[in-house]
N, C-alpha and C positions, 0 to 999 in steps of 0.2 A: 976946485974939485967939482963944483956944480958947473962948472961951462966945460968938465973934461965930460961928465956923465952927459948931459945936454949932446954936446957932439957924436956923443957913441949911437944915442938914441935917436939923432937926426940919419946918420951914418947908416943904422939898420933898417930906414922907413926907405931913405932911398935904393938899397939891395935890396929892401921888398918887393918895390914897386917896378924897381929894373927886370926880376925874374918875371913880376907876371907880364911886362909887358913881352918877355922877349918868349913866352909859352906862347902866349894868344900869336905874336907874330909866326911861330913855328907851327899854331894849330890851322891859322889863315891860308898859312902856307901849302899845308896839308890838303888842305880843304879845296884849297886851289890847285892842285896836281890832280885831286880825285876827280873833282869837277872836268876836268881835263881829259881823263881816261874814260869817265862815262862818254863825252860826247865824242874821241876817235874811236871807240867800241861803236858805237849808234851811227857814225858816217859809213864806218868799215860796213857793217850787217847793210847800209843801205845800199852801197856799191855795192856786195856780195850778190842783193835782192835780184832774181832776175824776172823781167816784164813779158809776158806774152800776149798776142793777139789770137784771138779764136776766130774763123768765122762759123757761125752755125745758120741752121735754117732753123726758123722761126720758130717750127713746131715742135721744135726740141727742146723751147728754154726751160720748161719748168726741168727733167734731169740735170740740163747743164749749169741751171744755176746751183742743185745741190750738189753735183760733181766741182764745182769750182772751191764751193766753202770746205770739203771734205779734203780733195789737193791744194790748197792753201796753208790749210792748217797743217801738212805732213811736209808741205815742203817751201822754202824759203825763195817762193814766186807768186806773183802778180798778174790776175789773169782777165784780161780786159775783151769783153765780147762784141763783135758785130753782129747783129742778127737781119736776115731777111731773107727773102724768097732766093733760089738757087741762082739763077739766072743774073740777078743781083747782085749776089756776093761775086761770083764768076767775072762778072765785070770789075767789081773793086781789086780784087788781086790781080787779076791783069793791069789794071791802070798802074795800080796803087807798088805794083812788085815790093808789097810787104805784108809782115802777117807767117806766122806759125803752124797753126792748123786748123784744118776745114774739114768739117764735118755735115755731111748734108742729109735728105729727108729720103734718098734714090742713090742709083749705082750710076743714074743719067748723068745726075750732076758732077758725080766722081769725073767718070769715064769722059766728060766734056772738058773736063782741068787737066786730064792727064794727056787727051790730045794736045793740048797748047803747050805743055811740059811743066807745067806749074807745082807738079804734086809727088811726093814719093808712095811706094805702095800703101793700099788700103787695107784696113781690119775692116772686118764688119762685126757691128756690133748688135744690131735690133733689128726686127720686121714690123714695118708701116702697114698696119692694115685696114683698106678702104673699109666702110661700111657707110651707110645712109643717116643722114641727122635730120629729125623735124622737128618743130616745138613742143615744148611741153601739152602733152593731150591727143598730138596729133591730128589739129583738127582735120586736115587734109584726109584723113582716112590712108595716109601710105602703107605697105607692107611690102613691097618688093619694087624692082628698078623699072618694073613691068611697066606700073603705076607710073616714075616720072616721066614717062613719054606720053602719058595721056593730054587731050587739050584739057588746058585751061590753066593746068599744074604750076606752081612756080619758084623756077630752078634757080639757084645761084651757086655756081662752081668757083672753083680757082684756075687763075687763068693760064695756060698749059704753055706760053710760053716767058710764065716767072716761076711757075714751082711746083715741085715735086706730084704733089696732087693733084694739082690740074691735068700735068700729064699721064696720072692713073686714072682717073676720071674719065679720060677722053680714049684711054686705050681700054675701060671696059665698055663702053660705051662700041669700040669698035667690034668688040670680043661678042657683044652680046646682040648685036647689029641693032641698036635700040637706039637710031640717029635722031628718034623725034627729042629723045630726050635734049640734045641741041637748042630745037624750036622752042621748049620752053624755058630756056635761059634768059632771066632778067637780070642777069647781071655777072661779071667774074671778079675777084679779088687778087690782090698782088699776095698775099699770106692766108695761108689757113687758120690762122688766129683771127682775122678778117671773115674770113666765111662763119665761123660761130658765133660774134657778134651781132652779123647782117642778121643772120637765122634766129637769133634769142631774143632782140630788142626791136627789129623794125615791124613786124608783124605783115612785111609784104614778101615773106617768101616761106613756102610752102615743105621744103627738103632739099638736103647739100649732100653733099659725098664729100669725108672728112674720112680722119684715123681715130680710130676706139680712143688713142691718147688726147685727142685734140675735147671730146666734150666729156670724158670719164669723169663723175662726182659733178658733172653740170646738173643742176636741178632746175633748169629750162629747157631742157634737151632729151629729148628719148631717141634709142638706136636700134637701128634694123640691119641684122646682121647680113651681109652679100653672101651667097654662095661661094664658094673654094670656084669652082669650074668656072664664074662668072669672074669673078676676083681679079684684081693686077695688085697682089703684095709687092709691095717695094725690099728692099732692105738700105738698113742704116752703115753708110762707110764712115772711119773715120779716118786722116790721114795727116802727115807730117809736110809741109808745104818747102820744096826746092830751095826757098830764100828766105827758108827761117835763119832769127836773128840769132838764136838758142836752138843749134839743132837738136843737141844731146835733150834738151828740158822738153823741148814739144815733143821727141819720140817717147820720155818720159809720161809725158801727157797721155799718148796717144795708148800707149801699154797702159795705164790707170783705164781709162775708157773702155778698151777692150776687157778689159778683166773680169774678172767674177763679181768684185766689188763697182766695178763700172756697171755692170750689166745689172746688177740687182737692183741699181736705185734707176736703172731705165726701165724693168720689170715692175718697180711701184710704182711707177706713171703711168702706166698701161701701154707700156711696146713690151711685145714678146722676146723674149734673149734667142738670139744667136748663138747656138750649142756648137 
């Protein structure tokens, strides 16, 4: 009787110990299907993800990096920038025949991508506007363009055949027949983010011709506004490039930019919107 009750009570420990294994097996299991479905959900979303290339001119980063985090976060792409003077980029997407959309500092630079047939139509989006940058204090005594053509003066421009500014520079420069200003050139730069460093840190140059956006909240820098009639305002194109790899997402892009919401955070960096 005691080796019948012994066996019943061996009998129940082993259907114990059978159920829990065969739970944990069924929950491993479980666990392992799910693990499963998170990681084809997260390859699927990464294939979904689509990559763009921007090229921009230089003096546009600070809007276009807050335009990037803002269309990031709305939509399910990746958006990887080139930066540098017009002339530069111009050459990269020619070599390169890759790349989305180009955005530049001038309608020059457009109108030179669309000769080569690189480009689909343009939006514009902002106006670059020159004015005069000296150091903090001025010691120079500047106050008008008059002034850079005086001797002794010392000029550092941007150089007119890499970017936007140099060629505004050089076309008010013609407008206002003020060629001395030329003469006292010590120097040009490939970027206008270049020209407001020379100007704020080396202490060997006197006044630059920049855009209101390039030294706005610079606290090395004071601005002297050009006259309208002296003036060469540019404006900012943006555009969808021929051999994008995503055409539907960069003209997506390109309408974000344009926008109203585009235009306001290039209105907080100090370019005026395009109405």
């Amino acid at each position: 009787m005691k080796s019948l009750k012994k066996l019943v009570v061996l009998l129940l420990i082993l259907s114990l110990f059978a159920m829990v294994g065969c739970s944990s097996g069924q929950e491993a299991e479980q666990q392992g299907e799910d693990q499963n479905q998170v990681e084809q959900e997260s390859d699927q979303q990464q294939a979904e993800e689509t990559n763009l290339l921007v090229f921009s001119g230089a003096g546009l980063k600070k809007p276009m990096e807050e335009i990037k985090k803002v269309f990031e976060s709305e939509n399910n792409v990746k958006i990887e920038y080139t930066y540098g003077g017009s002339s530069h980029l111009l050459s990269q997407m020619e070599l390169s025949k890759k790349g989305d959309v180009f955005i530049s500092g001038s309608m020059d630079a457009y109108e030179a991508a669309d000769k080569k047939g690189l480009v689909n139509p343009c939006k514009q989006v902002a106006y670059h506007i020159p004015v005069i940058a000296v150091p903090k204090g001025n010691p120079a005594g500047i106050k008008s363009l008059e002034d850079l053509a005086k001797p002794g003066v010392r000029v550092i421009l941007g150089d007119e055949e890499a970017n936007a500014i140099g060629k505004a520079a050089q076309r008010i420069i013609k407008k206002t027949g003020l060629e001395d200003i030329n003469k006292n050139v010590v120097a040009k730069t490939g970027t206008i983010n270049e020209l407001v460093t020379h100007l704020t840190t080396t202490n060997k140059v006197d006044a630059t011709i920049v855009t209101i956006d390039a030294i706005k909240g610079n606290e090395k820098a004071e601005m002297i506004e050009i006259p309208e009639d002296q003036n060469s305002i540019e404006i900012i194109p943006v555009c969808s490039l021929k051999n994008a790899s995503n055409p539907e997402m960069a003209e997506k892009f390109v309408e974000f930019i344009a926008s109203d919401e585009g235009k306001a955070i290039f209105d907080k960096h100090g370019f005026k919107p395009v109405e």
